[in-house]
C-alpha positions as CSV (number, residue, x, y, z in Angstrom):
1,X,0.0,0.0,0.0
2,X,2.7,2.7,0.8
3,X,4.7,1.9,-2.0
4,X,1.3,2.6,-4.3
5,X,0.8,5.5,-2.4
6,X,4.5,6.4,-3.2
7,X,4.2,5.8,-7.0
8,X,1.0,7.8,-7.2
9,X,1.2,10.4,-4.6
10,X,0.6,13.1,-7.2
11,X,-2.6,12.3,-8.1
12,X,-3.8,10.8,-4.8
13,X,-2.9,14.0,-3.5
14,X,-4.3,16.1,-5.5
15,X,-7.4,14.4,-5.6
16,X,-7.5,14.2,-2.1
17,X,-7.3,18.0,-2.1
18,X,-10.0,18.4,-4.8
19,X,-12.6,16.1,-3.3
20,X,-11.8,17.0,0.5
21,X,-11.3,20.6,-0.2
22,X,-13.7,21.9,2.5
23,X,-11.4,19.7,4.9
24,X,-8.0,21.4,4.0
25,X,-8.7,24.6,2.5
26,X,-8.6,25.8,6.1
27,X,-4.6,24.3,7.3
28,X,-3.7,27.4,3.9
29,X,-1.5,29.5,6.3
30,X,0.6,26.1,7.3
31,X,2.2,26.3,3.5
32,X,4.5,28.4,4.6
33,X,6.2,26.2,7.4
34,X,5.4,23.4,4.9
35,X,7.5,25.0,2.5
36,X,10.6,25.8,5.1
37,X,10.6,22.2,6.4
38,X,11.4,21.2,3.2
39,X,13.8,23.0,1.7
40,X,15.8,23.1,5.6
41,X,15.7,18.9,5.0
42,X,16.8,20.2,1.4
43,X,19.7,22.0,2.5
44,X,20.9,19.6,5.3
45,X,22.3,17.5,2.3
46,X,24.1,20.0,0.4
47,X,28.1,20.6,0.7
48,X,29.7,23.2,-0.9
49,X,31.8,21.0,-3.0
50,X,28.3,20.4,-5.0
51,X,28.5,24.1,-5.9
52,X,30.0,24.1,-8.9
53,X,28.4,25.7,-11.9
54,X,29.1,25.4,-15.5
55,X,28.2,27.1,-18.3
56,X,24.6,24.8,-18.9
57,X,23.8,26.5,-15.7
58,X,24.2,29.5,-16.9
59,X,22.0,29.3,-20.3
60,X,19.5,28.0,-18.4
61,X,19.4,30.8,-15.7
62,X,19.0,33.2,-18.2
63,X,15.9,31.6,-19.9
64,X,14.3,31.9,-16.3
65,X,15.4,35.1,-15.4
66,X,14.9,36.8,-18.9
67,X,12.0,33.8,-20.6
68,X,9.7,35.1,-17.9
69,X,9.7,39.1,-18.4
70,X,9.8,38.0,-22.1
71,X,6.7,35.8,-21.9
72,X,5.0,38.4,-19.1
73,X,5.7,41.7,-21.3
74,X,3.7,39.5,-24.8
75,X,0.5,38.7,-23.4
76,X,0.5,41.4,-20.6
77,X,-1.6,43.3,-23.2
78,X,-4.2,40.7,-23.8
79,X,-4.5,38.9,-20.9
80,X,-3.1,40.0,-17.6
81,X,-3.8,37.7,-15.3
82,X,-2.2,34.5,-18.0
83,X,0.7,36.7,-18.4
84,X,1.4,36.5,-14.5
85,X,0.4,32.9,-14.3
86,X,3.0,32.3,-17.3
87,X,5.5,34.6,-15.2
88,X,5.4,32.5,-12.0
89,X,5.9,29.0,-14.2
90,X,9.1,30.7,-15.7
91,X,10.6,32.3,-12.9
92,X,9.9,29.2,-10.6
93,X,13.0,27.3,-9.2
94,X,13.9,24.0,-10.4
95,X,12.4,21.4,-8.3
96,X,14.3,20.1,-5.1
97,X,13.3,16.5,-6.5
98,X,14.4,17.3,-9.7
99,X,18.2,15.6,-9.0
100,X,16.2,12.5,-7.7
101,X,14.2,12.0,-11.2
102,X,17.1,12.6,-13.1
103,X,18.6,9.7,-11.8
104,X,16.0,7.5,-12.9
105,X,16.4,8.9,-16.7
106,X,19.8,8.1,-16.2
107,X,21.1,12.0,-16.0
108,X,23.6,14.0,-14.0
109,X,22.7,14.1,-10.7
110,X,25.7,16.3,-9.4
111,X,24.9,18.6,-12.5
112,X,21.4,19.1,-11.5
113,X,21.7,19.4,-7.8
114,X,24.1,22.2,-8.5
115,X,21.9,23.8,-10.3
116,X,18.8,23.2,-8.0
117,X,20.5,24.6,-5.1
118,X,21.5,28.2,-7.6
119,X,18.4,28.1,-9.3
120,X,16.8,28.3,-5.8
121,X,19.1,30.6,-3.7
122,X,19.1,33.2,-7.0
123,X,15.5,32.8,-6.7
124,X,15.0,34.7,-3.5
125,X,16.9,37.4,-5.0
126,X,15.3,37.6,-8.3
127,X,11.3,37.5,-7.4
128,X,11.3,40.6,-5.3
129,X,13.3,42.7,-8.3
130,X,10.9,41.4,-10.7
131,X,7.4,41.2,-8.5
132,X,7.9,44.6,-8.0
133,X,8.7,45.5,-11.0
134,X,5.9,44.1,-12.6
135,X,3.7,45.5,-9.8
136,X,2.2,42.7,-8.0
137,X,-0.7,43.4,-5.9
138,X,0.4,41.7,-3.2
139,X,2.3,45.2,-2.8
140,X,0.3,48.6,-2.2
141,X,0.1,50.6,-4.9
142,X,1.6,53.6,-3.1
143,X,4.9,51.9,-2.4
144,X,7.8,53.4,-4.5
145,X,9.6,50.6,-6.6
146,X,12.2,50.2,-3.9
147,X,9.7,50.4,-1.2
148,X,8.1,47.4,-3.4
149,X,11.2,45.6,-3.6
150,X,12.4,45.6,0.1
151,X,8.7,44.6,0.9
152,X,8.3,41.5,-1.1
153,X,12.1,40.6,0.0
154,X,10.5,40.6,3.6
155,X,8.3,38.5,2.4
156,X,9.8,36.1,0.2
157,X,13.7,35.9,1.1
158,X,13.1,34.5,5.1
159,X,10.9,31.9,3.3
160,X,13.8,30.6,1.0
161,X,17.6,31.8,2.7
162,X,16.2,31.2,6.5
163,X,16.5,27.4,6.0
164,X,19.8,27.6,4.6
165,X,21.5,29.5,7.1
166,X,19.9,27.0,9.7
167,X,20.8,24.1,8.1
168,X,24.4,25.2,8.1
169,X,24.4,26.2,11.7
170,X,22.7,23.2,12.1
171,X,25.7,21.1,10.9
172,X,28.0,22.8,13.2
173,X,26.0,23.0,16.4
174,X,24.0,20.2,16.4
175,X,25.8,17.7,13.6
176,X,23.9,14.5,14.8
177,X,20.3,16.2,14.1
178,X,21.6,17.7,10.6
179,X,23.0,14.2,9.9
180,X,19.7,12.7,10.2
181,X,18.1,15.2,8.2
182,X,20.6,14.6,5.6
183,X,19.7,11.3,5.4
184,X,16.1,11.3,5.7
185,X,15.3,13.0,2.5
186,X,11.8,11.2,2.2
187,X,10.3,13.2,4.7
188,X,10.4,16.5,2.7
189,X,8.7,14.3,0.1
190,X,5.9,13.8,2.4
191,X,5.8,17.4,3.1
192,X,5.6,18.7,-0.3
193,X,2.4,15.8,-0.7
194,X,0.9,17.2,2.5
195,X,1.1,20.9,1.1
196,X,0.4,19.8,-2.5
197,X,-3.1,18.1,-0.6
198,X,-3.7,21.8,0.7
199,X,-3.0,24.2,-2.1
200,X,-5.0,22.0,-4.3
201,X,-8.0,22.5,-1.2
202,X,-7.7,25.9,-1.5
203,X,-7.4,26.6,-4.5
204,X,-10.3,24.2,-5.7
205,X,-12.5,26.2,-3.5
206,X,-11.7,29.4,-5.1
207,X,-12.4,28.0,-8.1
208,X,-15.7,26.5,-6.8
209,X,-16.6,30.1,-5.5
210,X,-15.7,31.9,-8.6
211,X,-18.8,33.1,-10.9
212,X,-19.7,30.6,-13.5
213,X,-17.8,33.3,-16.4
214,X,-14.5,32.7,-15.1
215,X,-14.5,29.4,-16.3
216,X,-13.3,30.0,-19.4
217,X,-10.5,32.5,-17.9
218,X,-9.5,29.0,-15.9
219,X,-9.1,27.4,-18.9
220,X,-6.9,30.1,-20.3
221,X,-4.2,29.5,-17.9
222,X,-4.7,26.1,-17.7
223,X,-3.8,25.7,-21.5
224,X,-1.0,28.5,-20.9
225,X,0.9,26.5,-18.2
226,X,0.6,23.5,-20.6
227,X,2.3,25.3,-23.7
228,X,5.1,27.1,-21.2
229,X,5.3,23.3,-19.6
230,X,6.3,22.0,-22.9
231,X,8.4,25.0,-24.7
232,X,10.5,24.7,-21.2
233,X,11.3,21.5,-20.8
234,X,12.2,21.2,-24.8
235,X,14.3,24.6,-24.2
236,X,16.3,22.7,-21.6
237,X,16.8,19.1,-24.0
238,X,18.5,21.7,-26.7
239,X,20.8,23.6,-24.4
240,X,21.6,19.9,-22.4
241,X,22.2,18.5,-25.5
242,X,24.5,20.9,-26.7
243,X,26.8,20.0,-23.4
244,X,25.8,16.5,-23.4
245,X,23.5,15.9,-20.6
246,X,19.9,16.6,-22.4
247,X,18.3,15.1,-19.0
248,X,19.5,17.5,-16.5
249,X,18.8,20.5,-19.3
250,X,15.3,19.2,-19.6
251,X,14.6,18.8,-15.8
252,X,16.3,21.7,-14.3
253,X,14.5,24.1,-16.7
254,X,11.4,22.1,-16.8
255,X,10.4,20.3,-13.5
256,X,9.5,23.7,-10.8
257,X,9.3,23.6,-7.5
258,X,5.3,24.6,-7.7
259,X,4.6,24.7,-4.1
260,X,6.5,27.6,-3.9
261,X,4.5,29.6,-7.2
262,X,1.3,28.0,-6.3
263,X,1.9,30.2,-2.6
264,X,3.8,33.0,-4.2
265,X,0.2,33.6,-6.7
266,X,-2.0,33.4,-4.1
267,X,0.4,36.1,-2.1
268,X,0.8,38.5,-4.5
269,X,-1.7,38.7,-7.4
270,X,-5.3,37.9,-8.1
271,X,-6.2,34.1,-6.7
272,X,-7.4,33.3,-10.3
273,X,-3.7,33.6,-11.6
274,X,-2.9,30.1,-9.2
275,X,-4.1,28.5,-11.6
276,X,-1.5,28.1,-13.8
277,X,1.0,26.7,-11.3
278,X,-1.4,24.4,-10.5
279,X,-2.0,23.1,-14.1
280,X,1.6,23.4,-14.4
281,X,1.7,20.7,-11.8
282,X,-0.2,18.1,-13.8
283,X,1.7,19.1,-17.0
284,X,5.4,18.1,-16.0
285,X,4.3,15.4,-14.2
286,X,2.7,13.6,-17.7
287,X,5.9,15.0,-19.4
288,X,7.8,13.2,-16.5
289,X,5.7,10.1,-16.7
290,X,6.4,9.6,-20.6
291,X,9.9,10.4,-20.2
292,X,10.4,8.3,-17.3
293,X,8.4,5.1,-19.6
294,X,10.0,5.6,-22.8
295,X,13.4,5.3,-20.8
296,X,12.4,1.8,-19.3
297,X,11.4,1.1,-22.5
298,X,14.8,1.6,-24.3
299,X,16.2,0.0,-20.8
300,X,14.9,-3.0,-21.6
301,X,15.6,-3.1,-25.2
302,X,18.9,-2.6,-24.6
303,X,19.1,-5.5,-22.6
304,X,17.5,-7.9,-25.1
């Protein structure tokens, strides 16, 4: 049974979030500490000697930091709200898990934890520039851009650095707890299904309290997060093909750490816009699902 659970927790999650949504919707506020368990556990497992960047990493840094104002500043004039929710599945952070399913496609794991650990860090230095930049709501409209800036930093940057610094102070005062973090890595698994069961709650029940015409705005950015799903993760097979590691090009620019978005669009624009991180969600996980099958299946061919 738990290894079923394992396999599918995705989907029993997230069905478990639509069909109890009334039941979880409430437990919202917890994301946050959710979200700081995890990356701490995250973090307890990284040493500095994993640091080391090369120039895939950089290629695809620049697709997220300069893909998403691209993207954001094209449809901003038709569609607001699936410009931000295209925004947020650019500028999103490579998945923490993202190392662990490259593995099973046979890719870099070293390469892509690397980059996982920048893409994350640069993360909470990025968002606030360009959140405030863009104006997200989440910020009064009388604050200055600076005033903006320093005000979503509050917000965002304790979320994402905090655990870092404690997991490194961690490992010098209390080295037998940060060991067992460090090897424990299934437990922010869990987490990220337990917040994944509540950000699906919540946001099923905004979409159950939305009027019947924003259906078709749901649908928008549904569809949106699908076609930014696909042109990222085929962004990232070109540029890791080009240095020889198509796998860990493919996840690190297309598998996001969508807690995180999912939060951050709830946090700073208009509900509706969560959608997209959401869908996003469901979209790298097929992606991931037919990668992950058509590699078995050359697997065993191989061995024939």
């Amino acid at each position: 049974m738990l290894k079923f659970l394992k396999s599918n927790a995705l989907f029993v999650s997230m069905l478990t979030g639509i069909v109890f949504h009334d039941l979880f919707a409430w437990m919202a506020p917890a994301i946050k500490f959710l979200l700081f368990l995890m990356l701490l556990i995250t973090y307890c497992r990284i040493s500095p000697r994993q640091l080391k960047l090369k120039p895939l990493h950089f290629w695809l840094a620049c697709v997220q930091a300069f893909g998403c104002v691209f993207v954001y500043l094209i449809l901003a004039p038709f569609n607001l709200e699936l410009a931000q929710g295209c925004l947020l599945c650019i500028l999103a952070p490579t998945a923490t898990s993202a190392p662990v399913f490259a593995a099973l496609l046979g890719g870099s794991v070293a390469c892509l934890t690397a980059y996982s650990i920048a893409s994350n860090l640069s993360f909470a230095f990025l968002a606030p520039f360009v959140l405030s930049l863009l104006g997200a709501h989440g910020v009064t409209e009388e604050l200055t851009l600076i005033q903006g800036f320093l005000t979503i930093c509050a917000r965002v940057m304790p979320l994402l650095l905090a655990p870092f610094f404690l997991a490194a102070l961690m490992k010098k005062i209390t080295p037998k707890i940060h060991e067992q973090l460090k090897n424990r890595q299934v437990f922010s698994f869990w987490l990220w299904v337990i917040a994944l069961t509540i950000l699906m709650a919540k946001t099923t029940g905004e979409l159950l309290a939305m009027e019947q015409g924003m259906y078709s705005a749901a649908a928008v950015l549904a569809l949106g997060a699908a076609v930014v799903c696909v042109l990222q993760f085929s962004t990232g097979w070109y540029l890791g093909r080009k240095y020889g590691d198509r796998v860990s090009g493919g996840q690190g620019l297309g598998q996001k750490n969508t807690i995180l978005i999912i939060w951050m669009a709830h946090t700073f624009f208009n509900p509706v816009v969560a959608i997209a991180p959401a869908s996003y969600v469901v979209w790298q996980n097929l992606i991931n699902s037919y990668q992950l099958l058509k590699y078995r299946k050359n697997v065993e061919n191989a061995e024939k």
